[in-house]
Each structure stands twice: as structure tokens, then as C-alpha cells.
DOFITOR-261202 format. One record per residue (C-alpha): residue number from 1; residue in one letter; z negated, y, x negated. Coordinates in pm, 1 decimal. Layout:
BEGIN
num_residuo_zz_yy_xx
NUM_A_Z_Y_X
...
END
This chain:
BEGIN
num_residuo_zz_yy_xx
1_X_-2263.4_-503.9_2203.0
2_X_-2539.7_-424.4_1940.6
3_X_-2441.1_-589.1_1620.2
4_X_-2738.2_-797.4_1469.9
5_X_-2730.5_-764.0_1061.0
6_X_-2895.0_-992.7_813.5
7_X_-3006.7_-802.0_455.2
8_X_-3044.0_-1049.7_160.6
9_X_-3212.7_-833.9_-76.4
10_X_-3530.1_-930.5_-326.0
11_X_-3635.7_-601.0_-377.1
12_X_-3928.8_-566.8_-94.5
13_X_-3880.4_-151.6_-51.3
14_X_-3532.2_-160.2_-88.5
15_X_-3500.1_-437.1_162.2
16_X_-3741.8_-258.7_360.6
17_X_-3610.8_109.1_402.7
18_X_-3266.4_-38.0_446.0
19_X_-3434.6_-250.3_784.0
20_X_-3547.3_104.9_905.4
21_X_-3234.7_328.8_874.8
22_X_-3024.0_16.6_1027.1
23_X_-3286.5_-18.3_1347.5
24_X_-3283.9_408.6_1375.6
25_X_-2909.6_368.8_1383.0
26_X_-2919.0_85.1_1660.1
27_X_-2876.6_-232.8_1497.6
28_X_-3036.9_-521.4_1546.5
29_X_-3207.0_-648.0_1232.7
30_X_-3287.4_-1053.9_1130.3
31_X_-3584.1_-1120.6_911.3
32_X_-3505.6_-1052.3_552.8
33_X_-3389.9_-1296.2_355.9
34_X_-3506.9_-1308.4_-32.1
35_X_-3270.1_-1573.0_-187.0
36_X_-3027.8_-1790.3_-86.5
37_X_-3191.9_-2104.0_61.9
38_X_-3376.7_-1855.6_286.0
39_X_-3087.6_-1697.5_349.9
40_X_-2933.5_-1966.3_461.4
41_X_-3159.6_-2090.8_701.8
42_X_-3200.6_-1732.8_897.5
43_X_-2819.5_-1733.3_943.5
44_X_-2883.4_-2104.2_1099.9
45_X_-3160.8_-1947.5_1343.0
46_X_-3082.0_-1618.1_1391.1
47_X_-2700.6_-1590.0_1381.1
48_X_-2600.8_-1266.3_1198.2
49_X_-2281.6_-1120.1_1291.4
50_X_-2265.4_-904.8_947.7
51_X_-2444.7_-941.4_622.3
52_X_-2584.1_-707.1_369.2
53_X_-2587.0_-916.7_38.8
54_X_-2762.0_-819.5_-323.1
55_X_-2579.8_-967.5_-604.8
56_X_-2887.5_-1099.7_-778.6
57_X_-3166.9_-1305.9_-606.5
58_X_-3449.1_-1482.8_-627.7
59_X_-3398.3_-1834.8_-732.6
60_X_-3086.8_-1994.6_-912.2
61_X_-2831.2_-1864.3_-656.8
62_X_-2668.9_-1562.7_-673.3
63_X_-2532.1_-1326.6_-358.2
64_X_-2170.2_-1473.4_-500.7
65_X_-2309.3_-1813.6_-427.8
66_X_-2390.0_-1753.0_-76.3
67_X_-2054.5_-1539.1_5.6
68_X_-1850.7_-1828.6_-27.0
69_X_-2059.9_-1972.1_237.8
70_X_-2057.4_-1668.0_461.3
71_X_-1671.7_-1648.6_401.2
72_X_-1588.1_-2023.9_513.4
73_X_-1814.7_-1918.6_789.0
74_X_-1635.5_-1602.0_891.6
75_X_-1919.2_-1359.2_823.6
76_X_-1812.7_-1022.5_778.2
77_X_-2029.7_-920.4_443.9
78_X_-2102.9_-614.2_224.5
79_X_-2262.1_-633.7_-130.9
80_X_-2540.5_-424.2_-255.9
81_X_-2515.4_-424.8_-607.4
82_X_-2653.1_-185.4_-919.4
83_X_-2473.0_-402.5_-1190.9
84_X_-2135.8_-236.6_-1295.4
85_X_-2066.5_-590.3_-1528.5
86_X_-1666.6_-587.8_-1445.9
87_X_-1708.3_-950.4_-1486.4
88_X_-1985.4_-941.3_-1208.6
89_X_-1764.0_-731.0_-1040.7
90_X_-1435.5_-923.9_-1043.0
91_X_-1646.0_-1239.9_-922.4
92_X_-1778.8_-1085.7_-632.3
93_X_-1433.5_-904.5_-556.4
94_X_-1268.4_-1245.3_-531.9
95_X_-1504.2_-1360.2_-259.6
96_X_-1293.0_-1107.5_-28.4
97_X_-1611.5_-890.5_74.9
98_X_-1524.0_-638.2_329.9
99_X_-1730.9_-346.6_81.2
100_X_-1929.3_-249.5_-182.7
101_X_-2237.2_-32.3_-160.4
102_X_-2325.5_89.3_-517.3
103_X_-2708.6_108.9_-566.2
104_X_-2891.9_385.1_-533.0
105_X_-2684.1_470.3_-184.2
106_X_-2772.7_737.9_119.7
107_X_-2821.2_612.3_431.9
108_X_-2499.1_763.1_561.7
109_X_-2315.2_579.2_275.1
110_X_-2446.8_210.3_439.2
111_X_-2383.1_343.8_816.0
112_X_-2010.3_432.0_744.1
113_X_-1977.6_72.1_516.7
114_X_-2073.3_-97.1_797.1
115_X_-1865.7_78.8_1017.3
116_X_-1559.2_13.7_793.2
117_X_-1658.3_-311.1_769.5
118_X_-1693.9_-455.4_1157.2
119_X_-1357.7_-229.4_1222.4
120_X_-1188.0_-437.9_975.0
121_X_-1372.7_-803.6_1046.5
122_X_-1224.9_-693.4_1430.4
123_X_-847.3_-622.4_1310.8
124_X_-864.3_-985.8_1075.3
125_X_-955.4_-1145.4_1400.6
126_X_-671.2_-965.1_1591.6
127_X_-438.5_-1062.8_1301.0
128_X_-570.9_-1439.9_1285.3
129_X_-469.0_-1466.2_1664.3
130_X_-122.9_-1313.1_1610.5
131_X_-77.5_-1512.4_1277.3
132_X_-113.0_-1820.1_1485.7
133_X_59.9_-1714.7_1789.9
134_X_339.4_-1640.0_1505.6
135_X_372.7_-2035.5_1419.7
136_X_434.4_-2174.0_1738.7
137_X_808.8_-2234.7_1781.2
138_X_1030.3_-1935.3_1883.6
139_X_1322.3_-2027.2_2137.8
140_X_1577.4_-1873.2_1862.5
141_X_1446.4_-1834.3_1511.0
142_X_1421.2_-1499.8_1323.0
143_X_1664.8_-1412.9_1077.9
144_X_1633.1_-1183.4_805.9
145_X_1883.8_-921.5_976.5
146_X_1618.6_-956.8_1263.7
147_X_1289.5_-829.5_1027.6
148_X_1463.4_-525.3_946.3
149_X_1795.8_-659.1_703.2
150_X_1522.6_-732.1_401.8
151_X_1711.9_-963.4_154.3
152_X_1600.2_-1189.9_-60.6
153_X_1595.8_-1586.4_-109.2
154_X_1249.3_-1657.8_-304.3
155_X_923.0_-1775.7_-186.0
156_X_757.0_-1422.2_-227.0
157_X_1034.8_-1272.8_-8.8
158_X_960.2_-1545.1_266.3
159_X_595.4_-1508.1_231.8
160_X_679.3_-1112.9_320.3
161_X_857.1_-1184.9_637.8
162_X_574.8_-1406.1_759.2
163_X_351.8_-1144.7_738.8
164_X_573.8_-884.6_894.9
165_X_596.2_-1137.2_1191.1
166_X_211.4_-1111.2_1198.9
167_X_181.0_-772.5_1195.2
168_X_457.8_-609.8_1388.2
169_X_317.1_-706.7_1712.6
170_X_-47.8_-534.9_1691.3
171_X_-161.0_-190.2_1667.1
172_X_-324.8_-272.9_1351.1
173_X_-296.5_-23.0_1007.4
174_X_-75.5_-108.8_729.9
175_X_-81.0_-26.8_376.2
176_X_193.6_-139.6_91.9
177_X_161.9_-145.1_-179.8
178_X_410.0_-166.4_-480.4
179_X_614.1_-0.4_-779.8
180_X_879.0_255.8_-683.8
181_X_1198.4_122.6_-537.7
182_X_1030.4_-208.6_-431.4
183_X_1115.8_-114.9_-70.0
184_X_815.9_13.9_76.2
185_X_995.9_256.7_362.8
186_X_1230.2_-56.8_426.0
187_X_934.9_-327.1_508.7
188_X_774.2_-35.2_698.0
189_X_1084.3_6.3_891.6
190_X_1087.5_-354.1_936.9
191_X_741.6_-338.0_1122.3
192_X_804.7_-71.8_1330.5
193_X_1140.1_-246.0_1439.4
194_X_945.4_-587.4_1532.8
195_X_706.3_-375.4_1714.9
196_X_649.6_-301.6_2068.4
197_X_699.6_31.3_1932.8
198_X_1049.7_-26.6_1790.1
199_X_1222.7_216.3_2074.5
200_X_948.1_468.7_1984.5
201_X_998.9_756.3_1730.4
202_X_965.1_635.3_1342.3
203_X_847.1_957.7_1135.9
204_X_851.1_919.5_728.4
205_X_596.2_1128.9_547.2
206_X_653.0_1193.0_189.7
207_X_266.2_1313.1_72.9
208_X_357.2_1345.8_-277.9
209_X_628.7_1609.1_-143.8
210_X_433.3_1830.5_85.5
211_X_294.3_2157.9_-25.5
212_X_-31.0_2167.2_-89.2
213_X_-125.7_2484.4_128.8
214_X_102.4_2334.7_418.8
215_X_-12.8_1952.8_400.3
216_X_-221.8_2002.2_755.4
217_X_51.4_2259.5_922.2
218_X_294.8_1959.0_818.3
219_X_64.1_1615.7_942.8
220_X_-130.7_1813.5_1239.3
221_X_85.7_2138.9_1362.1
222_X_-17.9_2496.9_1383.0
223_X_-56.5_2743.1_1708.6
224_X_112.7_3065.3_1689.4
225_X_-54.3_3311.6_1547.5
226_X_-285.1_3079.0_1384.3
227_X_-225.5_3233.8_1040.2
228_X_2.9_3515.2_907.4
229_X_346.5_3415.6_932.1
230_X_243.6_3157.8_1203.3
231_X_494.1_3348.9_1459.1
232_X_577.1_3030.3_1659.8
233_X_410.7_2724.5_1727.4
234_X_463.1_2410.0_1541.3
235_X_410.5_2011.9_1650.0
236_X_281.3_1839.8_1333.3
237_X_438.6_1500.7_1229.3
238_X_143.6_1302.4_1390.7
239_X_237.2_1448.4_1690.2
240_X_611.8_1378.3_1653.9
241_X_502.7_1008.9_1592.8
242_X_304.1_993.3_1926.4
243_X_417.5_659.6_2106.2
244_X_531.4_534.9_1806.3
245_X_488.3_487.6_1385.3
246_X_411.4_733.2_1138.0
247_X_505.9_644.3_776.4
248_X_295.9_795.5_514.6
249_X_434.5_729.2_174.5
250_X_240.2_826.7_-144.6
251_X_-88.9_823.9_36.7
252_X_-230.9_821.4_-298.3
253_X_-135.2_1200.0_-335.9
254_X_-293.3_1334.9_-43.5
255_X_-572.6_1587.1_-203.8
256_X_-914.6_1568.5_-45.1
257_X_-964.3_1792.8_215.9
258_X_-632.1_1669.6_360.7
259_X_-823.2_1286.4_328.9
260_X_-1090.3_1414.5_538.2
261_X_-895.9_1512.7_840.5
262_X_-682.5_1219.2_790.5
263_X_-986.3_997.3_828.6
264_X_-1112.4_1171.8_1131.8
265_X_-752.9_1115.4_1299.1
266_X_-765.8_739.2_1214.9
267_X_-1134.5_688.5_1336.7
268_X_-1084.1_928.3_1689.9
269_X_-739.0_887.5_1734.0
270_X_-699.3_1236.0_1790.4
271_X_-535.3_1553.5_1625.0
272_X_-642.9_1933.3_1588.6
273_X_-388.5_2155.3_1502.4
274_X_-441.8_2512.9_1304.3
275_X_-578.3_2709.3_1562.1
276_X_-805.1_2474.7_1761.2
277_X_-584.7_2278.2_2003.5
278_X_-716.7_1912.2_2010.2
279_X_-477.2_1632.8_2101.4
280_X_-534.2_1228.5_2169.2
281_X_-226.1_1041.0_1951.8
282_X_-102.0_697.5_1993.4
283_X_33.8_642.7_1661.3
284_X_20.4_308.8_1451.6
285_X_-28.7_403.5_1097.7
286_X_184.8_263.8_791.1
287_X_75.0_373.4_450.2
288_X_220.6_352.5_102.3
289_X_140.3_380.0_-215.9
290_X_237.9_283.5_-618.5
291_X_-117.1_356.5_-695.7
292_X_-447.1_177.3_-765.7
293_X_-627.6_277.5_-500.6
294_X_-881.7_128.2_-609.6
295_X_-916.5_271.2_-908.5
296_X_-846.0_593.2_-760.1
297_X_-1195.3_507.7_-549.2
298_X_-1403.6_411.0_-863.4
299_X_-1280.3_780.1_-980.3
300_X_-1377.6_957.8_-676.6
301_X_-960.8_1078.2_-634.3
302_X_-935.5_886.5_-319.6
303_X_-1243.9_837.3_-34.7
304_X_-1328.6_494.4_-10.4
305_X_-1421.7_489.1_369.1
306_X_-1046.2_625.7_389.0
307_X_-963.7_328.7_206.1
308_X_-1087.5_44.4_387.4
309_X_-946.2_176.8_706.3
310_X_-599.3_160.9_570.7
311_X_-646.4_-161.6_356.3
312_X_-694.9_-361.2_679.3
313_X_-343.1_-556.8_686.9
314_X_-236.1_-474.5_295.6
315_X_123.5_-576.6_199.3
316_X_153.2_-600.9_-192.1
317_X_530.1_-562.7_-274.4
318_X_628.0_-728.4_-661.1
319_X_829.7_-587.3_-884.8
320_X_1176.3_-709.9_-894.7
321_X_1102.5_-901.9_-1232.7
322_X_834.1_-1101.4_-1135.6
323_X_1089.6_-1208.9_-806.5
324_X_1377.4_-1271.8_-955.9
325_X_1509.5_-1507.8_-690.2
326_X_1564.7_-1238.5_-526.0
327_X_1821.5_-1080.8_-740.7
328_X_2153.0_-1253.2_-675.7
329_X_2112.0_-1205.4_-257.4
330_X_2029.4_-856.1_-305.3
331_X_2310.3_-757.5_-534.6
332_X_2564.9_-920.1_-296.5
333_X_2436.5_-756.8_3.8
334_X_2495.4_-432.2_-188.8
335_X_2801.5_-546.7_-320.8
336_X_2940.8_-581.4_50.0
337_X_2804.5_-257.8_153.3
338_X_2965.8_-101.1_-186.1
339_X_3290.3_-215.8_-123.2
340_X_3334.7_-161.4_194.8
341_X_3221.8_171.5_155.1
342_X_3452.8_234.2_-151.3
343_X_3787.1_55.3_33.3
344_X_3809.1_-173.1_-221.8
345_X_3810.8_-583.3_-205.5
346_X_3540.4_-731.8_-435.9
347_X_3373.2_-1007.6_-294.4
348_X_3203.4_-1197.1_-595.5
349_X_3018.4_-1131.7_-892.8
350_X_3093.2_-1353.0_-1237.5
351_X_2814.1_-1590.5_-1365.1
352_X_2836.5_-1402.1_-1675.8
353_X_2735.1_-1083.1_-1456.2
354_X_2491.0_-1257.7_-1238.8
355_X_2340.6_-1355.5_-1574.9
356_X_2327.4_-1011.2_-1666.6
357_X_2130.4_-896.2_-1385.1
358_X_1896.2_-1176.0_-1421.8
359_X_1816.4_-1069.7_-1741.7
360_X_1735.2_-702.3_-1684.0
361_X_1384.8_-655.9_-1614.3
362_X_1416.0_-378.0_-1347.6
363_X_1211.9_-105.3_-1444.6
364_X_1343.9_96.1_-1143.7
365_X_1321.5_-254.7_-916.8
366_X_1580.9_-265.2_-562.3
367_X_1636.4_81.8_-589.3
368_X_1806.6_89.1_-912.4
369_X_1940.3_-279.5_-872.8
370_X_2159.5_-72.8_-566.1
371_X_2191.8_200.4_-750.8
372_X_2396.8_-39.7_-1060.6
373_X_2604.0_-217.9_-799.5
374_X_2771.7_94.2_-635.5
375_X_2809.3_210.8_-1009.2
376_X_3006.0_-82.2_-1093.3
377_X_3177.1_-136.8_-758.3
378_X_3315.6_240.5_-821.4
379_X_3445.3_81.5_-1209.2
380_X_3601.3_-222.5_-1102.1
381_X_3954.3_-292.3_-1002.3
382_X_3998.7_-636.3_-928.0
383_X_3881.8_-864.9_-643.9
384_X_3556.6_-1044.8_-861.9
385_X_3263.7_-861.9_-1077.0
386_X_3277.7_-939.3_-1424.7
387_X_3054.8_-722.7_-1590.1
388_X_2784.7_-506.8_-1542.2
389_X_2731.6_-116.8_-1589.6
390_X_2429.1_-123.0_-1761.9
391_X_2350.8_102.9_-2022.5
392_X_2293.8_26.0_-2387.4
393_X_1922.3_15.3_-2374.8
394_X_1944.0_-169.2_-2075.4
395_X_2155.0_-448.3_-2163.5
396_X_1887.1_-585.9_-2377.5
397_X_1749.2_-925.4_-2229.5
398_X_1422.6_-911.9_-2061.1
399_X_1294.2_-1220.9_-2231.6
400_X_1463.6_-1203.0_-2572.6
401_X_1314.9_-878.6_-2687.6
402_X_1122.0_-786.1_-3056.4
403_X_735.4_-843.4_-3081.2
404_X_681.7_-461.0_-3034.3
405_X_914.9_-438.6_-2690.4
406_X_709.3_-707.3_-2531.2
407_X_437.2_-515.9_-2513.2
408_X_372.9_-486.7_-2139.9
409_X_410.0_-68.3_-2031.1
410_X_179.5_90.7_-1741.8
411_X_362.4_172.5_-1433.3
412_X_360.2_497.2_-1536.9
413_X_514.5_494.9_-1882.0
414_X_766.9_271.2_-1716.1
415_X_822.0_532.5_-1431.2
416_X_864.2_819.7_-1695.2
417_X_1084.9_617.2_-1944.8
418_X_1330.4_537.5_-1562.4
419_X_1297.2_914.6_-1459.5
420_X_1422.1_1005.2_-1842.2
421_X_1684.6_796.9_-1834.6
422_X_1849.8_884.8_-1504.4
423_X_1780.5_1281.5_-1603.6
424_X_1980.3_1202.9_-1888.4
425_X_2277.0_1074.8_-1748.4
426_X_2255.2_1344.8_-1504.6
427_X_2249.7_1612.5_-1805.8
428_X_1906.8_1731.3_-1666.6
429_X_2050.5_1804.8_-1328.4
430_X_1784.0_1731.0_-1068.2
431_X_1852.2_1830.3_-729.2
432_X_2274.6_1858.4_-543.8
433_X_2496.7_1618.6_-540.0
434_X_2548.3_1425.1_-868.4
435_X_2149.3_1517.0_-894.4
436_X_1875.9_1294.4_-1048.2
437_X_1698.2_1308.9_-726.3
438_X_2019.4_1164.4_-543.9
439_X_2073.7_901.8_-815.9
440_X_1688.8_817.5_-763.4
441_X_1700.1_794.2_-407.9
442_X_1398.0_1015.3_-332.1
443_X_1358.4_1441.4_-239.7
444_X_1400.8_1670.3_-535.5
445_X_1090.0_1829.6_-448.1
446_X_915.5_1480.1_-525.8
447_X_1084.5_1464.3_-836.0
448_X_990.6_1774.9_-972.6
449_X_658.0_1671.5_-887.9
450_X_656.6_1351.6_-1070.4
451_X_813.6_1507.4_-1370.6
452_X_542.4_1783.7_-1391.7
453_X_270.2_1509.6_-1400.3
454_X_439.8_1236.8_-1623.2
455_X_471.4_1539.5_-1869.3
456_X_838.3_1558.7_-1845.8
457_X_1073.0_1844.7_-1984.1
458_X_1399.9_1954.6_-2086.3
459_X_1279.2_2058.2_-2407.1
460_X_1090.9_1745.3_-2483.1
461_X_1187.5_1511.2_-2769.9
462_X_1272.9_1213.2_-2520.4
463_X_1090.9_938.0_-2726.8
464_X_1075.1_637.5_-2565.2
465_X_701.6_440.6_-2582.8
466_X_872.0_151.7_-2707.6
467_X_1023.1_286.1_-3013.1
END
């Protein structure tokens, strides 16, 4: 099917030289449209099935005016634009385009746009269908144990499981977002486990673990004798995943040349491992990340093509405080795991603890909320949790704090100020049992690595940014 594209654009030889690159590439083209009115009436005549839209027109209406039309339409569209006015910006941004082309732009920059940009109108329609095959009646209703055991009792938490029931059942990419320790591997887990895939291998990637001269030995494999020391061959984690799901958390750390060949095995759906052998996967991707990618685009640390073809289906995880319904189920779900674990009967917390935790404002989010419980489980002796084992600093109320400790931290000063505090307790042990990495839940190597870039030492003056 040739894909017919409409350019609203004002500028004559802009408009112009855009019309000729799309036709060379084997578009079809409709007549130009110079404002919105005209606009309008070409998408009446001609029936676009993608649009090219400049910001600024002729006439009253802006490109922003006309993407709310092309949106209740269900017009894929992509803004031109040489205004960087973040106001502008977060205007158009809240129309939901499907890109942004950044004037001036090559003609390769518009040809992979557009490609991104049908590829993901496709997957919304493949998700629409399964989003509304998802609210017909079931014969037995899911439970929560049946979307992977995620916990919770609030609105957001509900609002997650729909859209795992969405997802799980198509091929279609995934990318979470979310603070550590908001449970990113879990509701990744939970998709693969609704999936047609769930009998098929589930391989985790940690990309903010793996060596940077071993990233593509690690994601794609190696031949033997593909490089000194390569004295046997090795099958790459994409590989592994074949049939099934490959996790890849901290997809924000993957350095560029490993984005490259990353994007190549999403677009062909194939592999080539170090030494030339070229393989076709079937692997559903899940991505992860407690970055901005977006940011990390507008700073040229992450590709932006890359980006769009994960941020077809994205998942945005909150932070424990801002779901704090959420709380009390969790914390007895690890209290029964806790106990049972520790041989010891408690099956209730106090209102005075549950008031506790609700205070707290979770700077470490599930992960650390299960990482208090089994803490106190292991300090209590009777049958009902009375009182939490927070530490002095933590037992501070979340919304009864001084002026200056209101001030809201960045995810990172928050993540260093967590990583601090558990290094402390551990007496600066990182990795064995008893280790900061353990009591953190994630690979020592990973931790060194966050420590190195947060700026984190023994020797440091631990100063914490809100004193």
C-alpha cells in the first residue's frame, strides 16, 4: 500500500522540496496545504493517511489548531517546527503527535520520522482492537494473582492492570517507565505471563550492568574465534529470548553504538553476532528505564528513531508517594511472605504502624517498602506489628516537614541520598551477603556503577541535600 501524505507548510520551498524527497521515496503526495481552512478541506477530498504539520500558518490557526482535528480524526501526524518556545513546545506535545522534525532537517531525518511514525499509528490500531476485545466480559474474571501477583488497591494500580490486559496479548513493544523499585521487572513479568508467550523463555537484561566492551557479545553472541579470547562460541541474550520476551532494563544506559544495532534488530527482526552469522529472532521487546528519555533525545544521549520504536505501548509506573493506596496491600502481602519465611506468626500490622508507613514518602518506593517489612518481621515477637523499623531520618512525616525539606529533590539526588543511606547501614559494604547491593535488591556491578556517577565515595562527607 503506498501511503498518501498531506504537508501543511506556508513556506513555498520548504513545502516544495519536502513534496520531492517524499515522491523519490514513493509516497504519494496531496496538494499542499498553506493554512488550516485549506488544510482542512484537502483532508475532506483527498484523504491523507499521515500528515506533515508546520506549527505556524497562514491565517489565525495554528498547526496545534488543526492537530486536535487530525487527532479526533485518527490521523497519524508529525510537526515541522523551527520554534524551540517550550511553551510552543509543551502545547504541541499534548496534542499526542507521533514526532517532531526540528527545522532545518535532512531528508533521511523526515524518511525515518515517517517510518517511526506509520509503525507506531499501526501498533495503536493493534492495541485499540485488543483494548476493546479486553472489555467484553471474560467467563471468570482476572485477579491480581492472575496479572503477575502485582498488589495494590488504588485507582492507578487498577488503571495498570487494564493496560497489562491490553498489551499482553500482542507482539507489540513495551517501555516502563518509573523511579527505582517501582516494579518495573515485576509488570514486565506480568506481560510476558499474560502472553501467548508466557511458556516461552523470559531473559532480564540489566544495560546499566553490562561492560561496555562486551555489551554486543552479551545482547547478540560471538563466533569462535571472532576475537582473541573468543575460544568458543557464544548465543547472545536475544537469541536466548527467541520464542519468547527479552527484558531490557536501564535502556537509558545503553551507549550509542550499542543503540544502533539495537535499532537495526527491532526494525529487521534479526541478529548478527561477532563474526558475521546473521539470525531471524522472534522476540517481543520490554524496555525499562528511570530516565527522561526524552530529555536524553533533546541531548543527543539517546537516538530518537530508537525512541519512538520503543515508546509505542509506554507504561509510566508512580512513585509509591504519589499512590499511596497502595501502601497498606503491599505491606501485608510482604508481611505474609516475611513471616512465613521467618517461622514466625504475625498476621497484622497496628494502625499506629500503618500510619507510619503512610507517612513515609518512599524515596526507595516497593523495593524498600519490602525491604522495611522483612526488617521488622525479623524484630518482632508477637503475633501483631506495632511499630515500624524506620530509621531516624526516616521517621519524619512526609507532609509535616520544615519549609526547606519540602523542597521537591530530582530523582537523582533522591537516588543518591537512598544509595547513602543503605551504604551506611551496611558500613560501606557493597557486594556478599549483608551487602548494599543485596539490601538494594539489584547486581553489585550496577551499584558500583550508580555510585561512580552519583559521585559517591567512602571518603565523602555524606551531606545530605536537604540539610
Amino acid at each position: 500500500m503506498s501511503i498518501r501524505i498531506l504537508i501543511v507548510e506556508d513556506q513555498f520551498i520548504e513545502a516544495n522540496n519536502l513534496k520531492h524527497n517524499l515522491l523519490g521515496a514513493g509516497y504519494e503526495v496531496c496538494s499542499i496545504g498553506r493554512s488550516v481552512p485549506i488544510a482542512l478541506t484537502i483532508i475532506e477530498k483527498e484523504k491523507p493517511d499521515l500528515v506533515l504539520l508546520d506549527i505556524f500558518l497562514q491565517g489565525p490557526l495554528t498547526g496545534i489548531d488543526l492537530a486536535r482535528t487530525l487527532e479526533k480524526k485518527n490521523i497519524p501526524f508529525v510537526y515541522l517546527s523551527a520554534n524551540s518556545n517550550k511553551d510552543v513546545l509543551d502545547a504541541a506535545k499534548s496534542t499526542r503527535p507521533y514526532g517532531f522534525l526540528v527545522k532545518p532537517f535532512r531528508k533521511s531525518d523526515v524518511l525515518v520520522m515517517l517510518d517511526v511514525a506509520w509503525y507506531l499509528h499501526q501498533e495503536k490500531l493493534v492495541s485499540k482492537a485488543a483494548e476493546k476485545a479486553a472489555e467484553k466480559p471474560a467467563p471468570s474474571p482476572q485477579t491480581d494473582e492472575a496479572i503477575g501477583g502485582i498488589i495494590g488497591g488504588g485507582a492507578a494500580h487498577q488503571e495498570l492492570l487494564k493496560s497489562i490486559r491490553i498489551v499482553a496479548p500482542s507482539n507489540t513493544s513495551v517501555l516502563i517507565v518509573g523511579e527505582n523499585g517501582t516494579g518495573k521487572e515485576r509488570v514486565a513479568q506480568a506481560i510476558h505471563q499474560s502472553s501467548p508467550r508466557a511458556k516461552e523463555p523470559f531473559v532480564i537484561v540489566n544495560c546499566g550492568a553490562l561492560p561496555a566492551n562486551l555489551i554486543e557479545s552479551e545482547l547478540f553472541g560471538h563466533e569462535k574465534g571472532a576475537f582473541t579470547g573468543a575460544l568458543q562460541k557464544r548465543i547472545g541474550k536475544f537469541e536466548q529470548a527467541d520464542g519468547g520476551t527479552i527484558f531490557l532494563d536501564e535502556i537509558g544506559e545503553l551507549p550509542p553504538d550499542a543503540q544502533v544495532k539495537f535499532l537495526r534488530v527491532l526494525q529487521e527482526r534479526e541478529i548478527e553476532s561477532i563474526g558475521g552469522r546473521v539470525k531471524k529472532v522472534n522476540v517481543r521487546i520490554i524496555a525499562a528505564t528511570n530516565r527522561d528519555l526524552e530529555q536524553e533525545v533533546a541531548v543527543s544521549r539517546f537516538r530518537v528513531d530508537l525512541y519512538y520504536r520503543l515508546n509505542v505501548f509506554p507504561l509510566r509506573l508512580l512513585p509509591l508517594r504519589e499512590r499511596k493506596d497502595d501502601i497498606e496491600p503491599l505491606a501485608r502481602h510482604f508481611l505474609k511472605i516475611h513471616a512465613r519465611q521467618a517461622g514466625k506468626t504475625i498476621n497484622s500490622f497496628s494502625k499506629g504502624a500503618i500510619q507510619t508507613l503512610l507517612q513515609y514518602s518512599w524515596p526507595g518506593n516497593v523495593r524498600e517498602l519490602q525491604n522495611i517489612v522483612e526488617r521488622t518481621v525479623l524484630l518482632t515477637d508477637g503475633p501483631e506489628i506495632d511499630q515500624i523499623s524506620l530509621s531516624v531520618e526516616s521517621r519524619r512525616p512526609a507532609d509535616n516537614v520544615t519549609a526547606d525539606a519540602r523542597r521537591i529533590k530530582t530523582m537523582e539526588e533522591n537516588e543518591r541520598d537512598h544509595i547513602i543511606a543503605v551504604l551506611e547501614k551496611c558500613n560501606w559494604k557493597i557486594s556478599g551477603k549483608g551487602g548494599a547491593a543485596e539490601l538494594l535488591d539489584i547486581n553489585a556491578n550496577t551499584l558500583t556503577s550508580r555510585m561512580k556517577k552519583l559521585g559517591i565515595e567512602k571518603s565523602i562527607s555524606v551531606r545530605r541535600n536537604d540539610e
